[in-house]
MARTILUM-298277 format. One record per residue: residue number from 1; residue in one letter; x, y, z of N, C-alpha, C in turn. Coordinates in steps of 0.1 Angstrom, whole numbers, plus 5000, padded with zeros to 4 digits. Layout:
BEGIN
ATOM  NUM  a  X  Y  Z  X  Y  Z  X  Y  Z $
...
This chain:
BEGIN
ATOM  1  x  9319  9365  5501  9333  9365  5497  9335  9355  5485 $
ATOM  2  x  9329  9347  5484  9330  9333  5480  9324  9336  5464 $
ATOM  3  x  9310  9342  5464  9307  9348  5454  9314  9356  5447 $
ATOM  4  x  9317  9368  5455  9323  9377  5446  9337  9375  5441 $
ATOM  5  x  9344  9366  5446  9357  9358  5443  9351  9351  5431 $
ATOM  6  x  9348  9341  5432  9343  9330  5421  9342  9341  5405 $
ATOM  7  x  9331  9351  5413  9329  9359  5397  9343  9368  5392 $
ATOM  8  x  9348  9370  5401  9355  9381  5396  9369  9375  5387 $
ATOM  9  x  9372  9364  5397  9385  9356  5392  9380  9348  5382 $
ATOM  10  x  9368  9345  5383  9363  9334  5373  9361  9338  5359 $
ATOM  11  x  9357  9351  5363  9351  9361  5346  9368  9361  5337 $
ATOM  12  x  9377  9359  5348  9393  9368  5339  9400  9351  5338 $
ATOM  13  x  9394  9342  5344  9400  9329  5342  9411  9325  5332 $
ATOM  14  x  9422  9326  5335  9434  9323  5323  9436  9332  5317 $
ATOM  15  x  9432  9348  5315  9435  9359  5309  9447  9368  5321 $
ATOM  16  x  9443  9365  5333  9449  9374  5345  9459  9365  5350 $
ATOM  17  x  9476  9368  5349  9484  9363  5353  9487  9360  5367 $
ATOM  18  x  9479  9374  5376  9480  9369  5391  9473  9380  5399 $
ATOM  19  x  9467  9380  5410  9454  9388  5414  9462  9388  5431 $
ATOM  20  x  9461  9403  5431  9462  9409  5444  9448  9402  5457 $
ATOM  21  x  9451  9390  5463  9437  9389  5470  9435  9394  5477 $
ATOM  22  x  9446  9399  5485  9440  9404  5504  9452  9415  5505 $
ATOM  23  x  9447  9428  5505  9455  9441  5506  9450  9444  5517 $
ATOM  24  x  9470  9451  5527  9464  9455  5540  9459  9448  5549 $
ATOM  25  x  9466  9441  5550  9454  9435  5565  9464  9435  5581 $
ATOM  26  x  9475  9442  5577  9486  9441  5590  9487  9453  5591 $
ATOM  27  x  9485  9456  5604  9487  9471  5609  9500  9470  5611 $
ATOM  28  x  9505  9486  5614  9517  9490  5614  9526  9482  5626 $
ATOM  29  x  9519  9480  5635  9526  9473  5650  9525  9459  5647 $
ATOM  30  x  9523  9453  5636  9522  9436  5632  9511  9432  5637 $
ATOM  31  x  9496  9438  5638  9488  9432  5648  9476  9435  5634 $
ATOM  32  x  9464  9422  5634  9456  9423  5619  9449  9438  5622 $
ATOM  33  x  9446  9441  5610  9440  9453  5606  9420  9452  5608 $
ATOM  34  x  9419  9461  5620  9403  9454  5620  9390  9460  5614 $
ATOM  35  x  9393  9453  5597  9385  9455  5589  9371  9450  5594 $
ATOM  36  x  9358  9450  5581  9348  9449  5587  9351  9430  5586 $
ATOM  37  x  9361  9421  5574  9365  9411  5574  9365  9405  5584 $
ATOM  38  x  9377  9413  5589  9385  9408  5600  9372  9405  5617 $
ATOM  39  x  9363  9417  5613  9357  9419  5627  9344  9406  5625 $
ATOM  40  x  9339  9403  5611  9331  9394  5610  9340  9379  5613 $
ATOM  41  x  9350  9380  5607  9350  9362  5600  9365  9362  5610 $
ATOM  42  x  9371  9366  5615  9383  9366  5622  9395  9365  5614 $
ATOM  43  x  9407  9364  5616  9417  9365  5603  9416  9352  5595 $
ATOM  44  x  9409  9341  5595  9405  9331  5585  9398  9340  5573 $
ATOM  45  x  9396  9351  5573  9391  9359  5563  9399  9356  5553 $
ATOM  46  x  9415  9359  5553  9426  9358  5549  9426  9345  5540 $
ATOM  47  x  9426  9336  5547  9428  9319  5542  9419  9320  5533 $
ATOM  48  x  9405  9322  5535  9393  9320  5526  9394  9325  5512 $
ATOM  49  x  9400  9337  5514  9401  9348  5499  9412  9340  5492 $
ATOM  50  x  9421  9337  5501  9430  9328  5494  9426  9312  5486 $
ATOM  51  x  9420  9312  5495  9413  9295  5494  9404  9296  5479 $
ATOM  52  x  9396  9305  5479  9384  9315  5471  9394  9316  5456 $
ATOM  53  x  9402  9323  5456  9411  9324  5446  9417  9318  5434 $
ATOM  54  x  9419  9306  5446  9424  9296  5439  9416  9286  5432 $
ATOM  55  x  9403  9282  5437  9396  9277  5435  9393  9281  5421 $
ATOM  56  x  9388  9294  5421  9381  9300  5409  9392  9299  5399 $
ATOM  57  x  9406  9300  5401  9417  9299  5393  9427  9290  5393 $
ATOM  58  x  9428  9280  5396  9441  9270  5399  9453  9277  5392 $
ATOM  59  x  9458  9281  5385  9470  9285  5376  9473  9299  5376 $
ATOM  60  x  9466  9312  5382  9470  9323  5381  9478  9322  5398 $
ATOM  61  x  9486  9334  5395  9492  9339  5413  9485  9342  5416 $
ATOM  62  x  9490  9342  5433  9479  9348  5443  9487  9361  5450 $
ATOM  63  x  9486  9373  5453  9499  9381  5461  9490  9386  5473 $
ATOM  64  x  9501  9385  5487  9492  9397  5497  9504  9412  5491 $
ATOM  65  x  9498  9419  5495  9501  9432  5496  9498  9443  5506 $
ATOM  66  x  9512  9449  5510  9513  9456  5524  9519  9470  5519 $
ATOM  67  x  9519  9485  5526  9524  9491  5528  9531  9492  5543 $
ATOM  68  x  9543  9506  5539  9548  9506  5556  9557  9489  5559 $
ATOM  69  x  9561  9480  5553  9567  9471  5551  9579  9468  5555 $
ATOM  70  x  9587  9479  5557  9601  9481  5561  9601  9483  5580 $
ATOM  71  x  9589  9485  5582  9587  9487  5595  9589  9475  5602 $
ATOM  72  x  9598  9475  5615  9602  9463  5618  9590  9455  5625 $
ATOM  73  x  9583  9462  5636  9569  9452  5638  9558  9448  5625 $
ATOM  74  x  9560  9454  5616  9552  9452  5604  9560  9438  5598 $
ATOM  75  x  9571  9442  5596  9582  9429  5588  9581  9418  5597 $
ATOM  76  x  9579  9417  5609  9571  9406  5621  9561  9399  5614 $
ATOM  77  x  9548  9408  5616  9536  9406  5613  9532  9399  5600 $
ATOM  78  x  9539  9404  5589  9535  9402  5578  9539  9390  5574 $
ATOM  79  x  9552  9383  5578  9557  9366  5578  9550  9359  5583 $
ATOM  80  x  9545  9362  5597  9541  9354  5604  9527  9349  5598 $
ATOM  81  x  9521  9361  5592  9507  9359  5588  9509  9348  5577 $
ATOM  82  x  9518  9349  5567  9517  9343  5554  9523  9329  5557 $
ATOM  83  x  9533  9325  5569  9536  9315  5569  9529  9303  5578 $
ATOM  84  x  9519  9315  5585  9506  9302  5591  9498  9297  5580 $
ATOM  85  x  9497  9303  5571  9487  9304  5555  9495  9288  5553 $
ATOM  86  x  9507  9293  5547  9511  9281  5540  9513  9268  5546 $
ATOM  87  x  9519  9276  5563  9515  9260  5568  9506  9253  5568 $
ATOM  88  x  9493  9260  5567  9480  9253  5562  9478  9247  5551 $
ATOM  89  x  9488  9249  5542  9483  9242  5532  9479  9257  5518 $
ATOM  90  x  9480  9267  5518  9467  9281  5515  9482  9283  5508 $
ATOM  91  x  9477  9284  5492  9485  9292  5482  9488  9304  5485 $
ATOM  92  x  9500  9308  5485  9504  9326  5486  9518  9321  5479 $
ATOM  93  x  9517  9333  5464  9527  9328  5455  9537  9345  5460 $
ATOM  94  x  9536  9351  5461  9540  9365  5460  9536  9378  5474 $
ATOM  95  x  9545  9384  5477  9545  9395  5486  9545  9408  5480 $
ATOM  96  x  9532  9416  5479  9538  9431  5470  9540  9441  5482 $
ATOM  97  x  9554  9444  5479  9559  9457  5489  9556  9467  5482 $
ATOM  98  x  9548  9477  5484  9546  9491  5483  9553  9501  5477 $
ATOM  99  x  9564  9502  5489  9573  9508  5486  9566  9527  5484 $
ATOM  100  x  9562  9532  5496  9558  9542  5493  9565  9549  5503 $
ATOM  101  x  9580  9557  5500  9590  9557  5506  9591  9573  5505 $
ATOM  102  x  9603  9578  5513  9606  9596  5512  9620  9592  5517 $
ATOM  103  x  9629  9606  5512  9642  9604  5513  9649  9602  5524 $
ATOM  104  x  9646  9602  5533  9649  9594  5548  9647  9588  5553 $
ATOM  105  x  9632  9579  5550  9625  9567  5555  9620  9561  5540 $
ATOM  106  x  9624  9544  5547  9631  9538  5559  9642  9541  5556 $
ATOM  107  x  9649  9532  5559  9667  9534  5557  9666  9522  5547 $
ATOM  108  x  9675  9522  5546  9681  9506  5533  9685  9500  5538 $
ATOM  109  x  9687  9502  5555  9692  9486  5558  9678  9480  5568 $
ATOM  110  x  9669  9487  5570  9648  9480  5572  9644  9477  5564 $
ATOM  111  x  9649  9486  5551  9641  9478  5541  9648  9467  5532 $
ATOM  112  x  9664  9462  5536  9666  9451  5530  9664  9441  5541 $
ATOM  113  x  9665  9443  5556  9661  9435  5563  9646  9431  5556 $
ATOM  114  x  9638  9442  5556  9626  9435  5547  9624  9425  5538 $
ATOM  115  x  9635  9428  5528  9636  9418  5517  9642  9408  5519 $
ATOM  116  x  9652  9405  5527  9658  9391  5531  9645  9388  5539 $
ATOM  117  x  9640  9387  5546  9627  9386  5558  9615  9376  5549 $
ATOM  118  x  9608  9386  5538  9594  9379  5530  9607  9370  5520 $
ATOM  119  x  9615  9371  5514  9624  9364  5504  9626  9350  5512 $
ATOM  120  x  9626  9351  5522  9630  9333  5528  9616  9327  5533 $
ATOM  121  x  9605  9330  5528  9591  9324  5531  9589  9319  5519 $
ATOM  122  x  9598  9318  5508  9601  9309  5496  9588  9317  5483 $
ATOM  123  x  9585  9328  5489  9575  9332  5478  9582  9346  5470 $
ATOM  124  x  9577  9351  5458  9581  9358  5448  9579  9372  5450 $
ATOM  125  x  9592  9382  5451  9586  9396  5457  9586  9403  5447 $
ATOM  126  x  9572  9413  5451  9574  9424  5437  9570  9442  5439 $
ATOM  127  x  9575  9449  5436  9576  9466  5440  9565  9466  5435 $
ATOM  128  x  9553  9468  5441  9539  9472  5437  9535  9485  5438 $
ATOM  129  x  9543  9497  5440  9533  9510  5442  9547  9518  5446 $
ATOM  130  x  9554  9516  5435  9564  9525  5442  9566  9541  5438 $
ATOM  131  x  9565  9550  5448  9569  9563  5445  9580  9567  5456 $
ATOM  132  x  9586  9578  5455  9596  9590  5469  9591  9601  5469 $
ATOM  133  x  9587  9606  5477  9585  9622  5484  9594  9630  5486 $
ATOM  134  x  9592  9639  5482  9608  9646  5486  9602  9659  5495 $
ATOM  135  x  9591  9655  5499  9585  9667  5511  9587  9663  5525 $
ATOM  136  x  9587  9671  5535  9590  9666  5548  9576  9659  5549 $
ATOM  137  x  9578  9652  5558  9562  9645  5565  9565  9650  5580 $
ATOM  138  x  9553  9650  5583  9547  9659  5595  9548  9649  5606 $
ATOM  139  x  9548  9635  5604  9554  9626  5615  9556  9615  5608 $
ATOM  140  x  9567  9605  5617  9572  9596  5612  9562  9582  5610 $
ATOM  141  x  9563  9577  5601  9556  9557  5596  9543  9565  5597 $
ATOM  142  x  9540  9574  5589  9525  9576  5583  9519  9565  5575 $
ATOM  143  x  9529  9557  5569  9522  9550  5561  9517  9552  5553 $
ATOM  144  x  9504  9545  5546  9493  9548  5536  9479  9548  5539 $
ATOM  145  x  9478  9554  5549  9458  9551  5552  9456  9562  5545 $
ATOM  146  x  9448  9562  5534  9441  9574  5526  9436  9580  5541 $
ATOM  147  x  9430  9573  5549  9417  9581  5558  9425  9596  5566 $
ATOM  148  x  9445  9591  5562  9447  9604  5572  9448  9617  5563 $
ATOM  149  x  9447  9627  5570  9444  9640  5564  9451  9650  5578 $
ATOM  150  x  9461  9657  5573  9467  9668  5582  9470  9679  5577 $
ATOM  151  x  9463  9690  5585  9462  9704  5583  9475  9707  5576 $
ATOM  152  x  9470  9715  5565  9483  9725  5552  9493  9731  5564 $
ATOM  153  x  9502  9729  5558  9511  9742  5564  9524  9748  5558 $
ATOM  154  x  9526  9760  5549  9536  9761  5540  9548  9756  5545 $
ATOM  155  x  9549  9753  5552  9566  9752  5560  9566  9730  5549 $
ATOM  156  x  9556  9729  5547  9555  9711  5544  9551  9713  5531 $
ATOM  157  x  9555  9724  5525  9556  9726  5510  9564  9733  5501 $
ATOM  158  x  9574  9733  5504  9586  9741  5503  9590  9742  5488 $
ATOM  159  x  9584  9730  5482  9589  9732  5463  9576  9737  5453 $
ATOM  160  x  9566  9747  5460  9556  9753  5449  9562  9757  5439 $
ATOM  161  x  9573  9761  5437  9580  9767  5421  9588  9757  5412 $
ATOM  162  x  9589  9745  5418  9596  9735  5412  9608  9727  5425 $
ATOM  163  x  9612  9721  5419  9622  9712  5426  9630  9714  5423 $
ATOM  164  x  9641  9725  5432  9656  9726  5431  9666  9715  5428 $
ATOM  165  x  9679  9719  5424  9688  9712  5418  9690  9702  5433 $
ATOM  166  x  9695  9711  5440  9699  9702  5454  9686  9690  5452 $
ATOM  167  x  9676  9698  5453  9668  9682  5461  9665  9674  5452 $
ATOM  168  x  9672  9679  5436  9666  9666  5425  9678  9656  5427 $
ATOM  169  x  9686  9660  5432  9704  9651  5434  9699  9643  5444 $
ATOM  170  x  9691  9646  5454  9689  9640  5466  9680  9630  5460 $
ATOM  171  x  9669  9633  5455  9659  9620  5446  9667  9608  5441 $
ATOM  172  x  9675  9617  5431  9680  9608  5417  9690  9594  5431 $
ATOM  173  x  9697  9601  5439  9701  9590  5446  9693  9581  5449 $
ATOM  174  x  9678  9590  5462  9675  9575  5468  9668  9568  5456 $
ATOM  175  x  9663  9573  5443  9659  9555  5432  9675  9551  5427 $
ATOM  176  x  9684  9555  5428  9692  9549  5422  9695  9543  5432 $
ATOM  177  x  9701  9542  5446  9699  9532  5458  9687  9524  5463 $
ATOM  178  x  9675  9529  5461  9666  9512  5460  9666  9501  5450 $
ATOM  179  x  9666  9509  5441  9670  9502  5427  9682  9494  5425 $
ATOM  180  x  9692  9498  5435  9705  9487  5436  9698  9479  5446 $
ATOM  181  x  9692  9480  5453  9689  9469  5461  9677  9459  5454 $
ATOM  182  x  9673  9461  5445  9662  9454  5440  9666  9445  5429 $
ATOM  183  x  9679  9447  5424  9688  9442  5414  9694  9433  5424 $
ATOM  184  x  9701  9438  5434  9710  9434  5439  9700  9416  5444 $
ATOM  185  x  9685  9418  5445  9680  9405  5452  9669  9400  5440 $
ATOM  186  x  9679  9406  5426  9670  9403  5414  9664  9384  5414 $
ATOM  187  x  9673  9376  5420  9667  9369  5419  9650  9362  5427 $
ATOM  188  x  9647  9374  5436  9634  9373  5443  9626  9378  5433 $
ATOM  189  x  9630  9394  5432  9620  9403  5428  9620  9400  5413 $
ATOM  190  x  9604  9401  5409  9596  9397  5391  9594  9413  5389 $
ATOM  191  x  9591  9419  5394  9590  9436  5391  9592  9447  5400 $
ATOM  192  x  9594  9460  5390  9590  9471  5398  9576  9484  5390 $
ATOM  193  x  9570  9481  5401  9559  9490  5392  9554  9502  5401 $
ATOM  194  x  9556  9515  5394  9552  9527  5399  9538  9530  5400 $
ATOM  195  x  9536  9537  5414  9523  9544  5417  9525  9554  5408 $
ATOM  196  x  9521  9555  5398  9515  9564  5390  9526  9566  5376 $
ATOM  197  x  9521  9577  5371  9530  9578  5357  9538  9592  5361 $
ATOM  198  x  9529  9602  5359  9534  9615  5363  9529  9623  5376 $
ATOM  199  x  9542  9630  5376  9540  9640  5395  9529  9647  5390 $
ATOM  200  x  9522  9653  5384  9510  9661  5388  9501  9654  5387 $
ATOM  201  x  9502  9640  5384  9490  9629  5392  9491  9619  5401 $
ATOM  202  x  9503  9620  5410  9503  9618  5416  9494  9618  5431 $
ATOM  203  x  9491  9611  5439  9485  9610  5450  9495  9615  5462 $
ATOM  204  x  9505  9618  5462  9512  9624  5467  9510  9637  5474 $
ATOM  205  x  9508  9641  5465  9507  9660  5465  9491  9663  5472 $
ATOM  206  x  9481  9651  5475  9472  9654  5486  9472  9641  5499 $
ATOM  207  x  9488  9634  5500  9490  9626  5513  9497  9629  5518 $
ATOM  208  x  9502  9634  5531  9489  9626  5543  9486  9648  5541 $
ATOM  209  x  9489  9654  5534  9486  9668  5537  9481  9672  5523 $
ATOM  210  x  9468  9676  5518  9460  9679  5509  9471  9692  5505 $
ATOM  211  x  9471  9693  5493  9469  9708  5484  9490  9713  5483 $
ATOM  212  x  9493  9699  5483  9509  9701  5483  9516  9697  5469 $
ATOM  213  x  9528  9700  5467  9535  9697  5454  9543  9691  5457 $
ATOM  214  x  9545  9675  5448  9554  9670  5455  9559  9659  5437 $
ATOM  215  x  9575  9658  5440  9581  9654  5427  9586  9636  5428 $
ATOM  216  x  9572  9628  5434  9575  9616  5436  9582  9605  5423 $
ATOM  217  x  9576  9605  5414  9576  9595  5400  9586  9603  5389 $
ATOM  218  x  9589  9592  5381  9601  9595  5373  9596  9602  5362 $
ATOM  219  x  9581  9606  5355  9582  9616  5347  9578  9630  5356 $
ATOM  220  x  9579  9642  5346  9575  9652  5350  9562  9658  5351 $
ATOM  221  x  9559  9671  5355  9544  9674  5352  9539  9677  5337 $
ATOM  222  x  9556  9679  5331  9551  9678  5313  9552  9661  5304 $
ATOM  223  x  9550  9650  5318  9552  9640  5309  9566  9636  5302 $
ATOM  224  x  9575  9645  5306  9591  9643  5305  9597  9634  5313 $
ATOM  225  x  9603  9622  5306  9612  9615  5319  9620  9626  5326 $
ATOM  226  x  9626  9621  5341  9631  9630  5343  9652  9626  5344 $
ATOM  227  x  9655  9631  5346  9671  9631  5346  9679  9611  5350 $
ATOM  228  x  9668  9609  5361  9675  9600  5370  9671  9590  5360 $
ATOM  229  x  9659  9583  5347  9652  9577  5341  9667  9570  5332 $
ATOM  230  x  9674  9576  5323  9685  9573  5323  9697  9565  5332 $
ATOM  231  x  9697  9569  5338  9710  9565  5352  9698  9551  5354 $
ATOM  232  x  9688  9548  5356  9681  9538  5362  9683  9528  5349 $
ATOM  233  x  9680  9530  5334  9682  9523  5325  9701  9514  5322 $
ATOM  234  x  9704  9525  5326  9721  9526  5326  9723  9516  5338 $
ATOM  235  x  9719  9517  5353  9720  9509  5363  9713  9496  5358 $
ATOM  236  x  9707  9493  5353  9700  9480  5348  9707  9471  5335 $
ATOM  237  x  9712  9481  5333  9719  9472  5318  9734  9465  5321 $
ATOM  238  x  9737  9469  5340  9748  9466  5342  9749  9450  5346 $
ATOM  239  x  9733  9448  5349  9736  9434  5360  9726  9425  5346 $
């Protein structure tokens, strides 16, 4: 770890403003994730990479990053981890929330409990991977493990011909309501940064169900912003 830390942060030394060190490590129930890390070195894995980090870089950030975030045993887990860190002494400048959301989950009052929750551990929050689904999910807090995969079923693909007016009104809301909420706690959050550019490359359209169409991100499949891209610029210029 030590190695590959040293080189990697060391090669970008003062060029890299701040380095994702330890993604994932809290399972959805707030309990560590048991990576091959975790199963070798026990959750000091954690401290180390951190420890590792800094070393190689005194002056860049350090961020953990979690999906599933808004989940209340996860919103447990994920403080608790970061504030044994610092009580030790172990830099952690930043929390990246995911944010890999669909138009019913979570709600906006988990996921601002979220944000008041990492926001009072005195560190810097920031939308690292944000997209919305506007497809049903097949069960609820799927989360993000690439490893799941659930059988096609047309009934969980309902917009092959495009995305109706109804359910583009339904979208344009929920970013224009996370987005008030991310203004609203502008002084935590340094950014918001989308999983991807455009829906037809999105990773969406093969999670957690391969071979689906799905209108997550704010351009189109022709590279067109889409409608709500305005209203979001317009919501921003107010605060």
């Amino acid at each position: 770890m030590k190695k590959h830390i040293y080189t990697v942060v060391g090669r970008y030394k003062g060029k890299v403003k701040g380095w994702d060190v330890v993604n994932e490590a809290i399972e959805d129930n707030g309990s560590f994730r048991k990576s091959k890390f975790y199963l070798i070195i026990g959750e000091d894995f954690i401290k180390y990479a951190f420890l590792f980090a800094h070393e190689a870089d005194p002056d860049c950030e350090l961020y953990y990053n979690d999906y599933s975030e808004a989940i209340p045993a996860k919103r447990d887990g994920i403080p608790a981890m970061v504030k044994k860190l610092k009580d030790q002494g172990i830099r952690i400048d930043g929390i990246g929330m995911q944010c890999h959301i669909g138009l019913k989950y979570p709600s906006l009052e988990d996921y601002e409990k979220a944000i008041q929750t990492y926001a009072a551990l005195g560190v810097k929050l920031m939308v690292t991977e944000m997209d919305i689904s506007v497809l049903p999910m097949p069960a609820r807090n799927l989360g993000a493990d690439i490893s799941t995969n659930i059988a096609y079923q047309e009934k969980l693909n309902p917009y092959t011909q495009g995305l109706p007016d109804s359910a583009n009104v339904v979208l344009e809301q929920r970013y224009l309501d996370f987005f008030k909420l991310f203004l609203k706690y502008d002084d935590a959050f340094t950014r918001v940064t989308m999983w991807g550019v455009n829906d037809a490359n999105s990773w969406k359209n093969g999670f957690p169900v391969r071979g689906r169409t799905d209108y997550p991100l704010l351009f189109d499949r022709k590279n067109q912003p889409k409608s709500v891209v305005p209203l979001l610029i317009d919501l921003a210029k107010q605060y």
